[in-house]
Every structure is written in C-alpha cells, then in structure tokens.
C-alpha positions in Angstrom: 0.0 0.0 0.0 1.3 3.6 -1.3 1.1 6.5 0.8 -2.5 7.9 1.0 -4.2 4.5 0.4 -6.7 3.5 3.0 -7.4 -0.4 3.3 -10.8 -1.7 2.7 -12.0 -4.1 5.5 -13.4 -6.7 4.2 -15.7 -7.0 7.0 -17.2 -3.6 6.0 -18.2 -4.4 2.2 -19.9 -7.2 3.9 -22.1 -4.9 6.5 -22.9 -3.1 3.1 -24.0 -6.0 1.2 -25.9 -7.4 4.1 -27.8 -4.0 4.7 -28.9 -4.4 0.3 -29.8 -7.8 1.0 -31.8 -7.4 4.1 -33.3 -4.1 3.7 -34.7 -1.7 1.1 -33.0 1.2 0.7 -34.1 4.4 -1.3 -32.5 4.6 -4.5 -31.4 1.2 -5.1 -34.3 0.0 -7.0 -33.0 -2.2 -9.7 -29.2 -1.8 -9.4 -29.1 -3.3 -5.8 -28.0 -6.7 -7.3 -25.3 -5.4 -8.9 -23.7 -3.5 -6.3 -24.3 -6.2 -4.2 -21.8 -8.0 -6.0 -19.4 -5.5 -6.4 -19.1 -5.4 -2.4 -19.2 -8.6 -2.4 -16.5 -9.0 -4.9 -14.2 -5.7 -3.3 -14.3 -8.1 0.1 -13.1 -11.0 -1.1 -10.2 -8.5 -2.9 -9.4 -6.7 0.1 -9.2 -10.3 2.2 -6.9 -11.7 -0.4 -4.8 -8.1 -0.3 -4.5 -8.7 3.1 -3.6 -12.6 2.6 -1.0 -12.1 0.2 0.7 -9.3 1.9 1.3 -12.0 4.8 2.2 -14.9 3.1 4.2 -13.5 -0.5 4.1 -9.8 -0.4 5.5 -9.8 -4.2 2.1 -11.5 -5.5 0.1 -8.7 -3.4 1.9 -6.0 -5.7 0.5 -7.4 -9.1 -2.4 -5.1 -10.4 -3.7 -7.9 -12.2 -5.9 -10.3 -10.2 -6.0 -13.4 -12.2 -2.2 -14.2 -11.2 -3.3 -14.0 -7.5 -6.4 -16.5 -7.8 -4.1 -18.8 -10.2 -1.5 -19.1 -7.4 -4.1 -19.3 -4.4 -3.6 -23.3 -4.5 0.0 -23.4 -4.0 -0.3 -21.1 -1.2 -3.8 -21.5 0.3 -4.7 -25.3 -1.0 -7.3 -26.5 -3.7 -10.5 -26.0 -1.3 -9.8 -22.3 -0.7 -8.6 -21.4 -4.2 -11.6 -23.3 -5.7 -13.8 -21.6 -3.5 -12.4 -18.0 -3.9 -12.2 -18.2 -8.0 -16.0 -19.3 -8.3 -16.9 -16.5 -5.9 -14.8 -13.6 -7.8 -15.7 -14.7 -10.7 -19.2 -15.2 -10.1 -19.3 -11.8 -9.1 -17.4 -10.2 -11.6 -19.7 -11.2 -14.3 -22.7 -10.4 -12.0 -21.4 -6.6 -11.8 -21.5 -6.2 -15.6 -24.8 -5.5 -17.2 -25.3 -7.5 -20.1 -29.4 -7.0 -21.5 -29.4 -10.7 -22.4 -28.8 -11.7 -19.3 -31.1 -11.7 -16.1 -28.9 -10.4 -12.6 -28.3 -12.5 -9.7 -31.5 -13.4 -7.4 -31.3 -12.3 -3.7 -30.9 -16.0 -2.9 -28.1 -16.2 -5.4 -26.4 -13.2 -3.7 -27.0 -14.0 -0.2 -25.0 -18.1 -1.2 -22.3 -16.1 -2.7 -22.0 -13.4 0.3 -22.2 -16.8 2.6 -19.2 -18.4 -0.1 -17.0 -15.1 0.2 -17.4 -14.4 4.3 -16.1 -18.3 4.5 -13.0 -18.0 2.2 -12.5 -14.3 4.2 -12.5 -16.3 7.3 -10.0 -19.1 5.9 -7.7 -16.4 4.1 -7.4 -14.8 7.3 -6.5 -18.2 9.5 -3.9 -19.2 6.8 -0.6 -18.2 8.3 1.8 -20.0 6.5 1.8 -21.0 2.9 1.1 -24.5 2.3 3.2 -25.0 -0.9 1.4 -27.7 -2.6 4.1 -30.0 -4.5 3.6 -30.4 -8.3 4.2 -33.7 -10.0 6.2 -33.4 -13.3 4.5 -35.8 -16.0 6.7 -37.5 -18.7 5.9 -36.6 -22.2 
C-alpha cells in the first residue's frame, strides 16, 4: 500500500451488502443486485490483499488479479482457491450488465455473500503458505 491508500476491511463491504440484501433502501431499486456484487466481490479482494501481503508480499503487488487467484492453491490449498475463484468470478460477471442476461436473485447473492465471508475467514487463518508440490508428467 502507497502512501495515502486506505485499506478496505473486508468486514465492512460485507455490512454493506448485508444491509442491500436485508433491507430496502431508497434509490437502489434495480441496481441493488449489482452492487451487491461489487461489495461482495471488493471483500473478497481486500481479504486476499490482506492474505497475500502475509504470506508472499511480491504477489500482493501485481495489479492484475488473475495471477493472484491462479496461485491461491499453492499457497492456500485447492479447497480455498476453488472456493475464492468461483466467488470472484461469479461476481465479476454479476457486476456487468449485459441485456441478455437476467442479474443475480437475492438468494443467489446471499449463497455467494455466505461463499465469500467463508473463504474471508479461511484467508485470514492461513498463516503459512502451504506450498502444494507439483508432480512433473513424462511426455
């Protein structure tokens, strides 16, 4: 983090979705699904921020996020990786509008926020990598 930069708290995009999901608020009609999932999605980014800055601060300073969620296993195991590369990507194609497509249901949203607040919770317990072995196959 840069001089200036505040940290996002992944614990506070998910107050945010849970008050769209439990409550109606004024001037949300319609887009509340969406930025649902962009809180949704900015939690589970700030949690792996924070997870990567422990464990291999060089990964935390890529800009791109696909790296990050393509590495997760080596560091975090398949269960956790899995888990957090449905979720983001769920979410990212949930924040795009596309007129084709209908946006996520509430109950859609609310198995994703559930998805993302475990992997949060399992980012955060991961102390040390878990550097998975790979197995070289003979061509």
């Amino acid at each position: 983090m840069t001089t200036g930069e505040t940290a996002i708290l992944p614990e506070s995009c998910l107050d945010a979705a849970d008050r769209l999901l439990s409550s109606v608020m004024r001037g949300t009609r319609g887009a509340w699904p969406r930025a649902c999932a962009w809180l949704l999605r900015l939690a589970l980014e700030a949690a792996m921020d924070d997870y990567w800055r422990r464990v291999h601060p060089e990964v935390a300073g890529m800009r791109a996020r696909s790296p990050q969620f393509l590495i997760l296993d080596r560091y975090a195991g398949r269960h956790i990786a899995a888990r957090a590369g449905y979720a983001w990507s769920a979410l990212s194609r949930a924040g795009h509008h596309h007129c084709y497509e209908l946006g996520l249901t509430a109950g859609e949203l609310r198995r994703l926020r559930e998805m993302v607040a475990a992997v949060i919770t399992d980012l955060a317990s991961e102390r040390t990598p878990q550097l998975q072995a790979t197995v070289d196959v003979p061509s």
